[in-house]
C-alpha positions as a Markdown table, in Angstrom:
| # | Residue | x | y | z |
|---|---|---|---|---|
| 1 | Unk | 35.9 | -13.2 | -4.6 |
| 2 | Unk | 34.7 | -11.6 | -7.6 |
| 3 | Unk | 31.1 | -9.8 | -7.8 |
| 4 | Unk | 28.8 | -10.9 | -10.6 |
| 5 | Unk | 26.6 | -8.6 | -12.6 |
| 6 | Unk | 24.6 | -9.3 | -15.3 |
| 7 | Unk | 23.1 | -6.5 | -17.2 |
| 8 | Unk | 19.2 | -5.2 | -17.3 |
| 9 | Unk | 18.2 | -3.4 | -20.0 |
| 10 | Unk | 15.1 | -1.3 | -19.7 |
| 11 | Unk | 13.0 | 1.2 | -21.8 |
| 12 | Unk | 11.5 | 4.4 | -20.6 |
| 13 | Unk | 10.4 | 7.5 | -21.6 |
| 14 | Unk | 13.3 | 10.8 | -21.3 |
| 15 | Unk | 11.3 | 12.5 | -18.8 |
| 16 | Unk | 11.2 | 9.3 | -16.7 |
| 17 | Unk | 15.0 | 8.7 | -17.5 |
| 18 | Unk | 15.9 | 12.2 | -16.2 |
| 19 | Unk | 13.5 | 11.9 | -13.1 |
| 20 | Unk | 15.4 | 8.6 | -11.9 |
| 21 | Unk | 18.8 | 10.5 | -12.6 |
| 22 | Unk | 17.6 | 13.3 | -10.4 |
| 23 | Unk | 16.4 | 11.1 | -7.6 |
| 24 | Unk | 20.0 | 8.6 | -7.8 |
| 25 | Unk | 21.8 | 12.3 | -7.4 |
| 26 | Unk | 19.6 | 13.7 | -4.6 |
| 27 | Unk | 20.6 | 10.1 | -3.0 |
| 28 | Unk | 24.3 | 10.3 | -4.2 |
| 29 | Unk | 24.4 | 7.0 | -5.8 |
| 30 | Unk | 24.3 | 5.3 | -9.4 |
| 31 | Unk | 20.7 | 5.5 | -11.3 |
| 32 | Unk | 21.2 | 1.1 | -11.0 |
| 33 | Unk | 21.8 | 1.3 | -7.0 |
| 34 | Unk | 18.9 | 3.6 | -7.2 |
| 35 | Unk | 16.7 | 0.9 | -9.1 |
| 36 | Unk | 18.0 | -1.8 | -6.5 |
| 37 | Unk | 17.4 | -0.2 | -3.4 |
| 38 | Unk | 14.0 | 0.6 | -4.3 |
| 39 | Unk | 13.0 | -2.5 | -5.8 |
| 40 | Unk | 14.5 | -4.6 | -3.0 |
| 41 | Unk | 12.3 | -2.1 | -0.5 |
| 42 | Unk | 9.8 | -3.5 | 1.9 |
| 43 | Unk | 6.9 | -1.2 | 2.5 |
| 44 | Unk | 7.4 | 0.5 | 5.6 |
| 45 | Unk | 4.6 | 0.9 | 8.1 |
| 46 | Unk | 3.1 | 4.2 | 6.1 |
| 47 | Unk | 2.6 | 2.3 | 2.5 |
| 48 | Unk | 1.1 | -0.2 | 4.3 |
| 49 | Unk | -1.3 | 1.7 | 5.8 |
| 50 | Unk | -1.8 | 3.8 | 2.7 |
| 51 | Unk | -2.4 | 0.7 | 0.7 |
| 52 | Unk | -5.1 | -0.7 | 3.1 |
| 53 | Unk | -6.6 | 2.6 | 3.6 |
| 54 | Unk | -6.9 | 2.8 | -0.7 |
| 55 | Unk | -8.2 | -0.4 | -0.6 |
| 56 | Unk | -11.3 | 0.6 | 1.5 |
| 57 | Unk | -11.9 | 3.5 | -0.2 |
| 58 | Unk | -11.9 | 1.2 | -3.5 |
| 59 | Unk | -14.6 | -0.7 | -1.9 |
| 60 | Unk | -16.4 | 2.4 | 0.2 |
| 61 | Unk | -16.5 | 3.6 | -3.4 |
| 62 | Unk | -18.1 | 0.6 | -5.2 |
| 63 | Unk | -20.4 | 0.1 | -2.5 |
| 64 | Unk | -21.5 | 3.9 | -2.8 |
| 65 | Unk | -21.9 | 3.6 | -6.9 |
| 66 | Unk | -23.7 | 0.4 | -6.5 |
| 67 | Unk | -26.3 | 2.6 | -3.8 |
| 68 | Unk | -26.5 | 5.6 | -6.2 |
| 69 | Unk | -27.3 | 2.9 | -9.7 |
| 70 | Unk | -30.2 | 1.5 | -6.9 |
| 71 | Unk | -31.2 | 4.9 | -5.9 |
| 72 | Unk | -31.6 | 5.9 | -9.4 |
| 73 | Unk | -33.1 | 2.9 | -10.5 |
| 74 | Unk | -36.0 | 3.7 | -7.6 |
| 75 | Unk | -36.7 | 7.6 | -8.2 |
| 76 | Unk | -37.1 | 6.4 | -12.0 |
| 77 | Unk | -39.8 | 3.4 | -10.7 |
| 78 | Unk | -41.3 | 6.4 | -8.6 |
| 79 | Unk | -41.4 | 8.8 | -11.5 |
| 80 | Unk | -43.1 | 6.4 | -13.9 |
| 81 | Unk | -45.8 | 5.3 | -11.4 |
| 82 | Unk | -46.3 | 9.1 | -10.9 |
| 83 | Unk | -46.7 | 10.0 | -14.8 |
| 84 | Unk | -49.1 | 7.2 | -15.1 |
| 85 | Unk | -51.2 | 7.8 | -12.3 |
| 86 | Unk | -51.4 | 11.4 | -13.6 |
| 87 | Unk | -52.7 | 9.8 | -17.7 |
């Protein structure tokens, strides 16, 4: 049985190169296993966690820039009433 391969050619930058060598030789594999295993990587338990927990902050975060535009918007309403009561 023979094993087929077809070729992938990518661009990056040298640093980026150079980091992916590092990490394949830390592993002691080629750079292309490297880019196999971790593509073909499920998330284990701690990314997925990580992603759910950036996900509310994304949205803890919106919902606190949405407060602070409101709370803004109010203290400016509140400083124009004061500057005409004082005419």
């Amino acid at each position: 049985m023979t094993t087929q391969t077809a070729r992938i050619t990518i661009l990056s930058t040298p640093d980026f190169k150079m980091w992916l060598t590092e990490e394949a030789e830390q592993e002691g594999i080629s750079l292309s296993e490297l880019v196999r295993q971790r593509c073909q990587a499920k998330p284990d338990k701690d990314e997925v966690l990580l992603s759910a927990l950036v996900t509310e902050v994304q949205k803890a975060t919106r919902n606190a820039n949405i407060s602070l535009i409101k709370g803004l918007r109010d203290a400016e309403n509140v400083l124009a009433e004061l500057r005409s009561v004082k005419k």
